[in-house]
C-alpha positions in Angstrom: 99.1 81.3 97.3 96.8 83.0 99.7 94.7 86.4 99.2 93.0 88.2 102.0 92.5 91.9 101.4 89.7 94.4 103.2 89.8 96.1 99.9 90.4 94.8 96.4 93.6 95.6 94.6 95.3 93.4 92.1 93.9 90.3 91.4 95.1 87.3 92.5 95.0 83.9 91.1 95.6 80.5 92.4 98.6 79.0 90.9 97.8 76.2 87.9 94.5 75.0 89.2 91.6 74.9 86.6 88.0 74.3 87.4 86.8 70.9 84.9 84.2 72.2 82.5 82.1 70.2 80.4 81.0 73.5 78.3 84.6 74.5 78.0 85.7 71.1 76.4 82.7 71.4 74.0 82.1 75.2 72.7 79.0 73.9 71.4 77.5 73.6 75.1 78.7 77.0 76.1 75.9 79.4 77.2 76.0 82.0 74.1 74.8 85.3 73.8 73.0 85.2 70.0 71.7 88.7 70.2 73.0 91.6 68.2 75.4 93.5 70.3 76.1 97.4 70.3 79.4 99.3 71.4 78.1 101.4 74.4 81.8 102.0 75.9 84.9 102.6 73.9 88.3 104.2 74.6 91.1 104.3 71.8 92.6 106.9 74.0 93.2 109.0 71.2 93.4 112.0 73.6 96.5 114.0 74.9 95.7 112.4 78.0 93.5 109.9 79.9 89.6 111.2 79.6 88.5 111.6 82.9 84.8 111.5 81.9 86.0 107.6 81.9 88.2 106.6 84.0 89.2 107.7 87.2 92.7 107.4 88.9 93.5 105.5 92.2 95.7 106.9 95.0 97.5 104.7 97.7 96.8 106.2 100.8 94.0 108.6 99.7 91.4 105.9 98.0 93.0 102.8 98.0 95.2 100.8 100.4 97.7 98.2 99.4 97.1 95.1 98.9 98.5 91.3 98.7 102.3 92.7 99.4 102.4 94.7 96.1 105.5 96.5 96.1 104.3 100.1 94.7 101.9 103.1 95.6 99.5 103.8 92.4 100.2 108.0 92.0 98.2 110.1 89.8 100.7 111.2 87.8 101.8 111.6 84.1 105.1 109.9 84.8 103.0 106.8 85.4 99.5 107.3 83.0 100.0 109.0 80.1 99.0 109.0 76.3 101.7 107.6 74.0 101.4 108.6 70.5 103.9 107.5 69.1 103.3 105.3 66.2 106.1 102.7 66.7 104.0 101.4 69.6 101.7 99.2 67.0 98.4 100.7 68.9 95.7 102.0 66.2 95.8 105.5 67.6 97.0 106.2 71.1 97.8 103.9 73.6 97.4 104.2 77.3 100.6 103.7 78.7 101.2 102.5 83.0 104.5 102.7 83.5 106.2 102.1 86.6 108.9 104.3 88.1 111.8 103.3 90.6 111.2 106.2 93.7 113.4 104.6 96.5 112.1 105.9 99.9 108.4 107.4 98.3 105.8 108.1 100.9 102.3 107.7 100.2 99.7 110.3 101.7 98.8 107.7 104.4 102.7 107.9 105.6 103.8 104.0 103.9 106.7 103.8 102.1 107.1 102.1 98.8 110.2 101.7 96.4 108.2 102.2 93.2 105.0 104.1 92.5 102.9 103.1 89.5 99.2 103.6 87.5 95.7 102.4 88.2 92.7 103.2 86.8 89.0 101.7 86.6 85.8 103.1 85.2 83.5 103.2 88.6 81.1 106.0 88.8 82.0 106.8 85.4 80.8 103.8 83.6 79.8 100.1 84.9 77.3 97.7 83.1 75.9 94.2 83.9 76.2 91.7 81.1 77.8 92.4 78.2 81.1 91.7 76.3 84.3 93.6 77.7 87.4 93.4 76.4 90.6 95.3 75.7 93.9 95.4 73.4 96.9 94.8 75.4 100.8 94.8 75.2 102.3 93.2 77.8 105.5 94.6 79.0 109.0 93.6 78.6 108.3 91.0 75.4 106.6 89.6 78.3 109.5 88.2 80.0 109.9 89.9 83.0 109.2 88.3 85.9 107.3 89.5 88.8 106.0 92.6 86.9 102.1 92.1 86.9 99.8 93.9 84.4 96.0 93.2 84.5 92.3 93.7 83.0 89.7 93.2 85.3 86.6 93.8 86.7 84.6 94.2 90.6 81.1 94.5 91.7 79.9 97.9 92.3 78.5 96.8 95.5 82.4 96.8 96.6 81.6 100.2 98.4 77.8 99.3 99.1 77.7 97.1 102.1 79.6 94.0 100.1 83.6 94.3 100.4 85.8 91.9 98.7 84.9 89.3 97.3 80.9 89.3 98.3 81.2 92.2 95.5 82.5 89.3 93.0 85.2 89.7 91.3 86.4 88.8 87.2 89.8 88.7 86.2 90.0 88.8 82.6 93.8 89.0 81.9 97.0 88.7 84.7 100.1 88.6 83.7 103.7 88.2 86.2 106.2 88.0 83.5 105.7 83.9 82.4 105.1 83.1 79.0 101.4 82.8 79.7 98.3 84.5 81.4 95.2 83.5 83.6 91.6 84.3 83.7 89.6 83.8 87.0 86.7 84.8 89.3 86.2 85.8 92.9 83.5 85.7 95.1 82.9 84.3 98.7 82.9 80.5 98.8 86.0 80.9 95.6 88.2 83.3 96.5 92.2 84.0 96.9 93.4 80.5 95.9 90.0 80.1 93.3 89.5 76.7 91.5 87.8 78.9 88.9 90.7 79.7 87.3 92.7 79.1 83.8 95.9 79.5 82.6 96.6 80.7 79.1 99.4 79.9 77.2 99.2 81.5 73.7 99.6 78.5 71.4 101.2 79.5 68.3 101.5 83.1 69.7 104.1 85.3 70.9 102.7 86.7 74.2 104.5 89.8 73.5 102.5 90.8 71.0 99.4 93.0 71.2 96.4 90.4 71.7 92.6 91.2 72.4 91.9 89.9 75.7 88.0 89.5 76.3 85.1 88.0 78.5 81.3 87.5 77.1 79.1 88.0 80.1 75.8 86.5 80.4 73.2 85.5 83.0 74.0 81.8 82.4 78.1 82.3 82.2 80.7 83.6 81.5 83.2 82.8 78.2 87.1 84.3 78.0 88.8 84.5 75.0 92.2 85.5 73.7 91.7 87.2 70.0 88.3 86.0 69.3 89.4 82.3 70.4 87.5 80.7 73.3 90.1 80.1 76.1 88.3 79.0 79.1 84.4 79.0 80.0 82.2 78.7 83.7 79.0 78.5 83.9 76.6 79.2 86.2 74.8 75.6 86.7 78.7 74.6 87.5 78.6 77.3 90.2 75.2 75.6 91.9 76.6 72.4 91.2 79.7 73.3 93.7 77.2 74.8 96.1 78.8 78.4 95.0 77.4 81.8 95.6 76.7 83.5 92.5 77.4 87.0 92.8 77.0 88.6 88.8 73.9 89.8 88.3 75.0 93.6 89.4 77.0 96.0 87.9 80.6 95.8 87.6 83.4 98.4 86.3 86.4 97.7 84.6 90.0 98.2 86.1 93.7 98.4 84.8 96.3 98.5 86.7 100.1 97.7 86.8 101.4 96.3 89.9 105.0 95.3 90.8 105.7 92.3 92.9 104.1 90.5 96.1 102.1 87.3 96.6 100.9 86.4 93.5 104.4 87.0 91.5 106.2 85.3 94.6 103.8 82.4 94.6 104.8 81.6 90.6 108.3 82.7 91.0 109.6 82.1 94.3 112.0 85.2 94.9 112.0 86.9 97.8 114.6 89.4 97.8 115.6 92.4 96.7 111.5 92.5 96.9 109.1 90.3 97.5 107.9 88.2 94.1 110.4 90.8 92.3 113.7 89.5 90.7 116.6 92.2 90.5 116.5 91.8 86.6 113.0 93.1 86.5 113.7 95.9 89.3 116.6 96.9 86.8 114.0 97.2 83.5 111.9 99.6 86.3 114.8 102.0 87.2 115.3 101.6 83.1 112.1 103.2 82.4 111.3 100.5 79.8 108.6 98.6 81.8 105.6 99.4 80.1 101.8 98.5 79.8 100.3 99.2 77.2 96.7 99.4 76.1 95.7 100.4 72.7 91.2 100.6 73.2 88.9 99.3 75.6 85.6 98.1 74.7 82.1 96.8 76.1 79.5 95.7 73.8 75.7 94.7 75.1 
């Protein structure tokens, strides 16, 4: 699978490749961060709707383009980000809910035309931070079993839209999800990009994946360390980075980003299907015009 993108949408994953860590096979090696940490971002989204003093919404065709053959235009809309309150969802208060919506024939403001229109939103110029812990509780949708649908948690560079575009800006994928009973974690930056080796696939041993898990990424000078409810899933470092003769890009600010996207190369590249829509199975086009295809996420955190 191959990524090439002007501007950063969805993130993309190379398809069951894994860098080798030494520090990952032994936790004890793996570069900690042993100072006290305090909570200085937190959404429970207990709101009647999404705090803009947060988050900000993206628009195809207004502030965003689309990207590696994704098969919907992100609308700002509360058909497709709203506030669920509803206590059967399992979330501790509200939950922010992404929920895709079948709009044969919809024309973004830059004149495409998409089949499906969805959410995406990310915290730049309202909040972004360098170093830290972020992570986020997430429900993946359709007992996570519907293929080609592709959730994620994630995070870019600020410097995205100041003189370094995709993926000088670097790039952390903390959670990505295309309906397989598993997830992947990865980074992005300009010799590791598109099909990365610094990627990990998850496969929640002794979990159900369609349960709501904490999906979460310590960030440090020396590294960074993913975990899946406080258990250490896959670590880099950055002496593996110089030992590859790759260009560390995270010493700047990044913001975080959840989004919700529907098909193209990444899905396709895991599940081969091609039609009705590219990396999008008529079974999971069918939950869509359902309205039961949702992602949900109950808080989102960063600690320092």
């Amino acid at each position: 699978m191959t990524r090439n993108r002007a501007l950063a949408g969805g993130a993309v994953l190379a398809l069951f490749v894994s860098l080798p860590s030494a520090a990952a096979a032994n936790p004890s090696e793996a570069p900690q961060d042993v100072k006290p940490r305090a909570e200085v971002f937190f959404d429970d989204f207990s709101g009647s709707e999404l705090d803009r003093s947060k988050w900000q919404v993206e628009v195809t065709g207004e502030n965003f383009g689309t990207v590696n053959n994704e098969q919907q235009a992100y609308v700002d809309s509360p058909e497709t980000i709203y506030i669920d309150h509803d206590g059967g969802t399992g979330a501790q208060n509200g939950a922010l809910a992404l929920h895709p919506r079948f709009k044969q024939g919809f024309q973004a403001p830059d004149g495409g035309t998409y089949d499906f229109v969805s959410g995406r939103v990310k915290t730049e110029d309202k909040y972004e931070f360098t170093y830290g812990s972020y992570s986020a509780r997430i429900k993946l949708p359709e007992n996570a079993t519907a293929s080609g649908l592709w959730p994620a948690f994630w995070s870019l560079g600020t410097s995205i839209n100041e003189g370094k575009p995709w993926p000088a800006c670097g790039e952390v994928d903390v959670m990505e999800h295309v309906g397989e009973p598993w997830t992947s974690s990865a980074m992005h930056g300009p010799e590791y990009n598109g099909n990365t080796p610094i990627t990990h696939q998850q496969n929640f041993e002794g979990k159900d994946p369609a349960d709501w898990h904490t999906y979460r990424v310590d960030w440090t000078p020396e590294g960074f360390t993913f975990f899946l409810d406080d258990t250490q899933t896959y670590q880099v470092t950055r002496a593996e980075f110089d030992a590859n003769g790759w260009t560390w890009v995270f010493d700047d600010p990044q913001f975080m980003i959840l989004n919700f996207a529907l098909g193209g190369q990444y899905p396709q590249g895991v599940n081969g299907v091609t039609e009705p829509y590219p990396g999008l199975p008529q079974e999971s086009v069918d939950k869509v015009k359902n309205g039961t295809a949702r992602y949900l996420v109950d808080w989102v955190k960063v600690e320092q």
